[in-house]
N, C-alpha and C positions, 0 to 999 in steps of 0.2 A: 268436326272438320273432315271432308272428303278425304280418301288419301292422293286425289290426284292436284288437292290443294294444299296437303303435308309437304309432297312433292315438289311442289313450284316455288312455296316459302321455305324447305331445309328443314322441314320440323321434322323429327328422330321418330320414325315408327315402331310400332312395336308388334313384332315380326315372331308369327307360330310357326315354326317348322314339326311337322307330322309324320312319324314315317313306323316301321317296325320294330328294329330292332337298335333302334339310336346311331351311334357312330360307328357299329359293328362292320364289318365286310367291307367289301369295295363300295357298297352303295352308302353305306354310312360315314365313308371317309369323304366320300362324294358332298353329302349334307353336310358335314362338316368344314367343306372350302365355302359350300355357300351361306351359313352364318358367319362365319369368320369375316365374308366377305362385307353384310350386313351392319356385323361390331363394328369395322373397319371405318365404315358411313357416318357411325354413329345414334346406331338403332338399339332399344332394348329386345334382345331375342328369346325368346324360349325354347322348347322343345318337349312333343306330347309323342308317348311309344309305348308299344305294347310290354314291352318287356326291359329294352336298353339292356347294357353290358357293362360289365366293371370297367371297359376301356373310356365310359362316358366321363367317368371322373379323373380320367387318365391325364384327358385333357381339359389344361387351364386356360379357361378365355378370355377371363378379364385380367387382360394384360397394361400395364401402365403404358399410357400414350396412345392406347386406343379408346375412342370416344364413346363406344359402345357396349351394354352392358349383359352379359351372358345368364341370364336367369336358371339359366338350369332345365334338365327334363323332369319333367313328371310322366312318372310311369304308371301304365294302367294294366298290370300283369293279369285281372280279371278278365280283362277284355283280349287276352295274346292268344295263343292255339287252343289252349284248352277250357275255351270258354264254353256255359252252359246256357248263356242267354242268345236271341236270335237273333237274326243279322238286324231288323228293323229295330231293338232295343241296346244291340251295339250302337248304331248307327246313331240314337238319341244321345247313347251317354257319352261317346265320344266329341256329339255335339254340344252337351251341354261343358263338360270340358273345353273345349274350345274357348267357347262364349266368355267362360272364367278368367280370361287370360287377357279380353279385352283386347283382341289384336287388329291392329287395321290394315292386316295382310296376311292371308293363311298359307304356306305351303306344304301339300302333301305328295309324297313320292314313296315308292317301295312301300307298300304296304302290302303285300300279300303272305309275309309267314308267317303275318298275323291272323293270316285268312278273312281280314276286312271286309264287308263287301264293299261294292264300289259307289254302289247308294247312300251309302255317309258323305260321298260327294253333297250330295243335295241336299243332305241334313246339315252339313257345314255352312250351307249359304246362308240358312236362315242368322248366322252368327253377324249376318251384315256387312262383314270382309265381304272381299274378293277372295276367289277361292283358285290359285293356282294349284293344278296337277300334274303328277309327270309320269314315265313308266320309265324304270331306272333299268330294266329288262324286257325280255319278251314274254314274260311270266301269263300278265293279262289276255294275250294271244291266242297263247298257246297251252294255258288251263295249269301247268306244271312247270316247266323247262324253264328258266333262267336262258338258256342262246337255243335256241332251232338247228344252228350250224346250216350243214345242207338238207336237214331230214324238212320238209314240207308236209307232215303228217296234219299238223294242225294246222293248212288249206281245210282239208274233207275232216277228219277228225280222226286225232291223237287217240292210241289205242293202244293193247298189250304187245305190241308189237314195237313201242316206243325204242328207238336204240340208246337212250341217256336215263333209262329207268333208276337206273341204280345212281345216277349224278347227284347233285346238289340241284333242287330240291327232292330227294329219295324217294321214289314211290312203289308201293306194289303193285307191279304189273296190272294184275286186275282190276286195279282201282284208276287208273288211267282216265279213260274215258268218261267215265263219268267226270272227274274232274275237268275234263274238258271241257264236258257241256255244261258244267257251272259257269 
């Protein structure tokens, strides 16, 4: 069944959320209103990350009187920063992952401290979902930086001249620009 006919009869989906680092940080807290919001529906959720955080077990989802059932994340810590395979065989295993899960709604956000490429996008469709994406920052933009602020470096291209080098996410100057033109 379609999910835009799950939809119109009330059938309870079952809903991938994708991201880096699970419920960690602001953006994790973020993914975490929006399954909650899912459970709430009455959707089985899951949740697929590179690494996740001990805060993931922190919290408890399946709470009584909600009709919806929190599956839990599965972590794929091979595939987080210090992976050795390449983007186009991340890309595979993260899709076949997916596919495992049998979801008839994908959503991925905040993936970049896991240094995703963004081409698992299109290895995600093959799963048959829909595939929503989001940018939970300006990270995608701007090759590095989490907020731009006022700096407009990454218009023309972000460089050792960056002023938020040293920020969240920390880079060595020199290594900038390149990360840019990734």
């Amino acid at each position: 069944m379609k999910l835009s006919q799950k939809l119109e009869r009330g059938v309870p989906l079952r809903v991938l959320f994708i991201n880096d680092l699970g419920f960690e940080f602001g953006a994790g807290i973020a993914a975490l209103r929006q399954v909650q919001s899912f459970l709430l529906r009455g959707d089985s959720v899951m949740g697929l990350c590179a690494t996740g955080s001990p805060m993931d077990e922190y919290y408890s989802l399946n709470h009584a009187g909600w009709p919806g059932e929190w599956l839990g994340f599965h972590r794929l810590p091979e595939l987080g920063r210090k992976r050795v395979c390449s983007d186009t065989q991340a890309a595979k295993r993260l899709a076949a992952e997916a596919a495992g899960a049998y979801p008839d709604l994908i959503i991925a956000g905040n993936i970049h401290n896991a240094r995703w490429p963004v081409s698992f996008l299109d290895a995600l469709r093959s799963c048959g979902a829909p595939v929503i994406a989001y940018m939970h920052d300006c990270h995608f933009a701007t090759g590095r930086c989490a907020y731009s602020g006022p700096c407009k470096l990454y218009q023309g291209g972000c460089n050792e001249t960056c002023p938020t080098a040293h920020q969240y996410p920390a880079l060595a100057s020199e290594l900038i620009h390149d990360s840019w033109l990734d």
